[in-house]
DRENNURO-335278 format. One record per residue (C-alpha): residue number from 1; residue in three letters; chain; x, y, z. Coordinates in nm, 2 decimals, decimal comma, always signed. Each point is the difference from the previous one (the first is absolute). Layout:
% residues N
i/aa/ch/u/v/w
NUM/ALA/A/X/Y/Z;
...
***
This chain:
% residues 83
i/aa/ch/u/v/w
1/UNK/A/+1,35/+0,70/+1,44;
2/UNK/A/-0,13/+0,26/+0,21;
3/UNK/A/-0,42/+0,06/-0,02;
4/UNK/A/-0,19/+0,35/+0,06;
5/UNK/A/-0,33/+0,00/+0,06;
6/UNK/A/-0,22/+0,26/-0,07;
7/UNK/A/-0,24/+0,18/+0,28;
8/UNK/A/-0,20/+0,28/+0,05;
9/UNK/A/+0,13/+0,25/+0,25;
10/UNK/A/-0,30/+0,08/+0,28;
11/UNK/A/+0,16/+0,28/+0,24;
12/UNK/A/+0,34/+0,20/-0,02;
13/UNK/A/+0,19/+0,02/+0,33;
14/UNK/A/+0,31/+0,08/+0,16;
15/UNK/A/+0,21/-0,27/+0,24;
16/UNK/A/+0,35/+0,14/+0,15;
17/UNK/A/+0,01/+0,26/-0,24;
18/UNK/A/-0,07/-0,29/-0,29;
19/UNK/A/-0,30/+0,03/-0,26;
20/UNK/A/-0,16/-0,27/+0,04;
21/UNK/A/-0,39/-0,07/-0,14;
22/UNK/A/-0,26/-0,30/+0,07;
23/UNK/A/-0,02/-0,21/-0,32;
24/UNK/A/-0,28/-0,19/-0,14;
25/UNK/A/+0,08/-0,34/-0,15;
26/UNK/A/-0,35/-0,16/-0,04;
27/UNK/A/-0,15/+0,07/+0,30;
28/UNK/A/+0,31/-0,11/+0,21;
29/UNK/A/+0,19/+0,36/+0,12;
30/UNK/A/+0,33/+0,05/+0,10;
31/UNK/A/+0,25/+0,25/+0,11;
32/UNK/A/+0,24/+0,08/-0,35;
33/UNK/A/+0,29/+0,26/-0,03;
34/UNK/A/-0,07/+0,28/-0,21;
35/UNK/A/+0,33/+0,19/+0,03;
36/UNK/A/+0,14/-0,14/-0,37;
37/UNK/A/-0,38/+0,22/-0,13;
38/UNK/A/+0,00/+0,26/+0,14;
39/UNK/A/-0,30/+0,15/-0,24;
40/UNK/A/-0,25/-0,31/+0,05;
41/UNK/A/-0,33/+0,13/+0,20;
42/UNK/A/-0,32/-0,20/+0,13;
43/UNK/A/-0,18/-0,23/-0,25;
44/UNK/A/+0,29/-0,01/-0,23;
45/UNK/A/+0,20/-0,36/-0,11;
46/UNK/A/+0,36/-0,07/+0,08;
47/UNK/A/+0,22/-0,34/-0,08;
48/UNK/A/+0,09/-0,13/+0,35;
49/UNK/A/+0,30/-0,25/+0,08;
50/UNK/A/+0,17/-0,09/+0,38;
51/UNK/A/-0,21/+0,27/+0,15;
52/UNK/A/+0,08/+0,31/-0,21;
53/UNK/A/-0,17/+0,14/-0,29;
54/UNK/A/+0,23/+0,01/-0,31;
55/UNK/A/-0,25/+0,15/-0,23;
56/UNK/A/-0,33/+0,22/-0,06;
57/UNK/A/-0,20/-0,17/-0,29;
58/UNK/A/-0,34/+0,11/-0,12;
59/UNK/A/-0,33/-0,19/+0,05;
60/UNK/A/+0,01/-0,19/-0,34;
61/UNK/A/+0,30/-0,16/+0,05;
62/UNK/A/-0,04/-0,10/+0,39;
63/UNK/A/-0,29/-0,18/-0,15;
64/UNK/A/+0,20/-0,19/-0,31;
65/UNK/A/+0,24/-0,10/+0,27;
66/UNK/A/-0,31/-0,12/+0,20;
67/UNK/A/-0,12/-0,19/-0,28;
68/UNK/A/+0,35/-0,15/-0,09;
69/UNK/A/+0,05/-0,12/+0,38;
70/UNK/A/-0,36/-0,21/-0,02;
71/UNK/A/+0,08/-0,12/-0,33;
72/UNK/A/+0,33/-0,14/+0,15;
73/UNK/A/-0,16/-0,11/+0,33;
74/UNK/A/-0,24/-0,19/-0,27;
75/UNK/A/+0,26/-0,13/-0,14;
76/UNK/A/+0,17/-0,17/+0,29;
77/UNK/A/-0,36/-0,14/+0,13;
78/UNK/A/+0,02/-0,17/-0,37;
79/UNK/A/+0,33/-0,13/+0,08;
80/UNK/A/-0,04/-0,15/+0,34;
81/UNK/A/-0,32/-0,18/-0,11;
82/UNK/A/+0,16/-0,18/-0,29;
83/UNK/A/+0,19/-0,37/+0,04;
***
């Protein structure tokens, strides 16, 4: 099962000839490819997986997928504290 996570690009730039933008994810940045979306800009959403955004997706649903990932982090705190 392969997870994306979502992340809010920062700054656009260019690496050997690669677009390649500062992303967001929480407070924690890192570098992401952007070359598979190609028409994301600053302050806009995109699905990241390995290193490489897959996706552009809209404020809304970066912040359903937010809220899904604590739910399931909730989840698995449950989990670990029961016998």
């Amino acid at each position: 099962m392969c997870l994306a996570v979502p992340g809010r690009v920062v700054e656009l730039y260019r690496e050997h000839d690669v677009r390649m933008g500062k992303v967001d994810f929480g407070g924690i940045s890192r570098p992401v490819c952007l070359e598979h979306v190609p028409e994301v800009r600053a302050d806009e959403y995109v699905l990241v997986h390995a290193g490489f955004a897959l996706v552009r997706i809209d404020e809304e649903e970066a912040r359903r997928v937010f809220e899904l990932m604590e739910q399931l982090d909730s989840l698995e705190e449950l989990r670990e504290g029961s016998p």
